[in-house]
N, C-alpha and C positions, 0 to 999 in steps of 0.2 A: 324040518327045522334045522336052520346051520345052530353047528358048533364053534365053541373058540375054548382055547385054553386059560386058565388064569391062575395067576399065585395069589396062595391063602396066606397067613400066617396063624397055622392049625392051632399052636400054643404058643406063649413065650418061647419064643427064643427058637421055635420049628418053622421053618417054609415049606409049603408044598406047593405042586403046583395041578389042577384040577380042570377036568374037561366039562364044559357047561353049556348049556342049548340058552340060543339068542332068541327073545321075544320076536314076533312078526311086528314090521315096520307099521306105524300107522301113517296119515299122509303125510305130518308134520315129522317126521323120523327120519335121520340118514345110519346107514349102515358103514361104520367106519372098521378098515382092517390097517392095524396096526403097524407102524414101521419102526417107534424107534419110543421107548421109554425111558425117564430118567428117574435115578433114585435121589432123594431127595434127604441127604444123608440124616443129618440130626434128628427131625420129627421122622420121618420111618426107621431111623434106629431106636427113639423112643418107644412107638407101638410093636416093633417088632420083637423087643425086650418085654413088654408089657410095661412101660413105665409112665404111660400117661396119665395122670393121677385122677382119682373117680370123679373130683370136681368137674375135670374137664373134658369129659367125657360127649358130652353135647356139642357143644361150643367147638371139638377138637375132630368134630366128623369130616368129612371127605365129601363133595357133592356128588360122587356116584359108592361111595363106600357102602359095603354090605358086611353083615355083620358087629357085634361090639366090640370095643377095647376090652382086652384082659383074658379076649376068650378065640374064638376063629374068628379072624377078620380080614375082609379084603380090602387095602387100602393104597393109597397112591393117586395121584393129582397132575402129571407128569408124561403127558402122550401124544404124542405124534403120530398122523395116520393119512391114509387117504380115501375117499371119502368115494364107496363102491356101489352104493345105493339111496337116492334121495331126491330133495328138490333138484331141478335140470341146475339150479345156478351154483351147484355145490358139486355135482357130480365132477370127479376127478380131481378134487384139490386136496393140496395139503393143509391137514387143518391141527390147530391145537386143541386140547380137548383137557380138561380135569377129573382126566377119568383111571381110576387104576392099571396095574401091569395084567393087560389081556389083547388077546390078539385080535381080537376082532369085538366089536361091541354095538348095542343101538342107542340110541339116546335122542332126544328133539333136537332138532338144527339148527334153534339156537343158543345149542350149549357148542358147537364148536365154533371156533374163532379161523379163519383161513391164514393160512402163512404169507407173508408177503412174498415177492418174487424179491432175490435175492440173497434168501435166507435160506440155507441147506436145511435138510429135513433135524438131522442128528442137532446142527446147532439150535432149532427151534424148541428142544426140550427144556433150555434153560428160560424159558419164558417166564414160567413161576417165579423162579431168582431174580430174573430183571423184574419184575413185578414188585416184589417184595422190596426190592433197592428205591424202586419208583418212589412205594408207599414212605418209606423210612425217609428218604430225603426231602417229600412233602411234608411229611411230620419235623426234620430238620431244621428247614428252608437256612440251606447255605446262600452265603453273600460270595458275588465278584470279590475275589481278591482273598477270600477268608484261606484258615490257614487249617485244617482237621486233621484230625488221624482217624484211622479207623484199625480198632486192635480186634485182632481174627481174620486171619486171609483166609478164609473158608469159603464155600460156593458161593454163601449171601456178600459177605466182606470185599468178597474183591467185584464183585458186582456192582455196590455201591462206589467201592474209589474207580471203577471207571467211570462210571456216570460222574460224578466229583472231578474227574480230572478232565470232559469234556466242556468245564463250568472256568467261563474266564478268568484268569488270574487266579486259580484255586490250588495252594500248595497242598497236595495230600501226600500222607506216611501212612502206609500201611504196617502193622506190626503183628507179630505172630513169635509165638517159641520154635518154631519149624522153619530152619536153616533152610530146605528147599525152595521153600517160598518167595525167594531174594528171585528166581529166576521167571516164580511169574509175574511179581508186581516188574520185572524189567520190560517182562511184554505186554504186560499194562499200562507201561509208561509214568509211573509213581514210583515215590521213593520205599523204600522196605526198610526197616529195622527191627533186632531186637529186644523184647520190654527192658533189657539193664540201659539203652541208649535210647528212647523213646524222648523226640522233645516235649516240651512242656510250655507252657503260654498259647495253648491253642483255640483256636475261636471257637470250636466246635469237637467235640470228640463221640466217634461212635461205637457203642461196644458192641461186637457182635461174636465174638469171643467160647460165650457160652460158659464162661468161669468168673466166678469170685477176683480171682485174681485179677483176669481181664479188667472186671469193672473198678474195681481199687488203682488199678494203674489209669483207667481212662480219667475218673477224679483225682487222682494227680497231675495228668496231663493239660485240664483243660484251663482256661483264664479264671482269674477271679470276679466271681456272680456269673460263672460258666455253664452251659448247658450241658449233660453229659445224656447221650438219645442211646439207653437199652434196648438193642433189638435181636439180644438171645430169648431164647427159649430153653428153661432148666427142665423139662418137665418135673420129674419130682425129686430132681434133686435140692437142697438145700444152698444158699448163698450166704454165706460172713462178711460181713462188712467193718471196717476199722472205720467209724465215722466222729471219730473223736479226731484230736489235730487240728487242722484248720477248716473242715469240713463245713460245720457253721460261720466261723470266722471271715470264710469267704465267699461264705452267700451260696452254695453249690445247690444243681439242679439235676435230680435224674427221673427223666421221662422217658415211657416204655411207646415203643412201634410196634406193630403188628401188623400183618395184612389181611386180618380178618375183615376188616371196615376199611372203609378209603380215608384215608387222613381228614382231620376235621376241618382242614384249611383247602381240601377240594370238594369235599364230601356236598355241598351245593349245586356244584358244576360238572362232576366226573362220575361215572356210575365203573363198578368194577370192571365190565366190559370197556369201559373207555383206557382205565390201566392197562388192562390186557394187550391191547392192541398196539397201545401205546409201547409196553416194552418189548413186544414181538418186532415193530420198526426199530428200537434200537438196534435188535439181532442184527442187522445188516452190515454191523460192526464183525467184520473178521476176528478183532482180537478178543472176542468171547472165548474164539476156540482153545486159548490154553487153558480154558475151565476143565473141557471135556477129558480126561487123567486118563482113563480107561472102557471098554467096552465087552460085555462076556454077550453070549446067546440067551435067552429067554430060558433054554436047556437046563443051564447054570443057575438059576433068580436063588433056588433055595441055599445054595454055599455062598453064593455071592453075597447072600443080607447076612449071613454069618462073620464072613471075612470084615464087611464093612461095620457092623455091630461092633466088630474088636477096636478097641479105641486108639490102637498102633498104628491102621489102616490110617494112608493119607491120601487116599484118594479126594479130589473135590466134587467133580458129576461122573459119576459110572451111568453108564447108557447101557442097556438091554436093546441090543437086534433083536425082530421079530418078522424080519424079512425071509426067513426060512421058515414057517409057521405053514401048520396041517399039510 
């Protein structure tokens, strides 16, 4: 029986990481080993805290996740690998997969998605991200010429104003409290500010933020009878809103994104695998790569969810090598 390694998260707030024997392939099975995984900061800093609240416990699983929230669980969505045993038309490619941080794994063949040619293995981790931008801005639907912000330059945030700024005539502002950020929305190619300088009259504003605050600045930002698209995730934490002011006065809207379901404006014509695919072609985009901040060894997984837990850390994708493995 082959072996692979995998990180648990034993308890709140512990990593480990544990030696586990892989099931025997059945026909429909490929045996993927592991090259490059990404953490996906906000929700695996959630579960890794234990803060995913027992509501969402269901709803917030992982399609290869083992174990429950709140207690050992192995989770993560974010893998990149190449594919060592399976059907002949899969053999040797690099594929994406939504399968946790482990080095080797088996799963049906078609739970992996292939990489395009063009797309480095390390940049194909942010697949999920561009996924998740895909979903939010069908849920959006900007116009040519529209003018948005999107407050949070985080993995998801700036993923979406790049997609936004490949849309003609589209002024996007990116905004964040993190002064380092000016330097990647420049290799984004979008504007950066501020929230004390944030403009305001915007056709569209996205929060991705993750704070109270964020969303209170994105309803001042946007037009009046403005659409304001939520697409944090608080787990349990709580959000204040000031909705007194002009809040009624001028008509305001906040609707929530997710990518649990494909936006209800493709959800006819798009099946999740179509997303997928969809944002793994964007990858082809170079300037994804100033998402990737950092990179430790598979060795590291347990300090590494530590460091990043800490809410100082500003890394945006940390990638896990797992090109040294067994």
């Amino acid at each position: 029986m082959l072996e692979a390694t995998a990180f648990w998260v034993d308890e709140p707030g512990v990593g480990i990481l544990r030696r586990e024997r892989l099931p025997r392939l059945d026909d429909h099975d490929v045996l993927v080993r592991t090259l490059h995984t990404g953490v996906s900061r906000g929700t695996e800093t959630s579960v890794f805290t234990g803060r995913v609240p027992e509501s969402e416990h269901e709803r917030m699983r992982a399609p290869f996740q083992e174990g429950d929230f709140g207690g050992s669980v192995k989770y993560g969505y974010l893998n990149v690998g190449v594919v060592e045993q399976g059907p002949q038309t899969l053999l040797g490619q690099t594929v994406f997969t939504l399968y946790p941080h482990q080095s080797a794994f088996v799963v049906p063949a078609e739970a992996v998605v292939p990489v395009p040619k063009g797309v480095p293995a390390r940049r194909a981790v942010l697949a999920g991200a561009v996924e998740t931008a895909v979903n939010v801005l069908w849920d959006a639907a900007p116009l040519v010429g529209d003018r948005v912000t999107v407050v949070g330059a985080g993995m998801i945030g700036c993923c979406i104003a790049l997609l936004l700024h490949g849309i003609p005539g589209v002024e996007v502002a990116l905004v964040d409290i993190e002064p380092s950020r000016r330097a990647v929305a420049d290799r984004l190619g979008v504007t950066f500010t501020d929230p004390s300088n944030a403009p305001h009259d915007r056709d569209l504003v996205i929060n991705t933020s993750g704070s109270d605050a964020g969303l209170q600045l994105a309803l001042a930002s946007v037009v009046t009878e403005g659409e304001v698209i939520e697409a944090s995730w608080y787990a349990d934490r709580p959000a204040t809103l000031m909705l007194g002011g002009d809040f009624h006065s001028r008509r305001l809207t906040i609707r929530s994104s997710q990518v649990g379901a494909v936006a209800a404006r493709r959800r006819g014509s798009r099946t999740t695998r179509d997303r997928l695919e969809l944002a793994l072609r964007f990858l082809r985009d170079p300037a994804f790569d100033v998402l990737l901040t950092a990179e430790s060894s598979w060795r590291d997984l347990p300090e590494v969810m530590e460091r990043i837990a800490d809410r100082s850390n500003t890394d945006l994708c940390h990638t896990i090598n797992w090109g040294d493995t067994e």
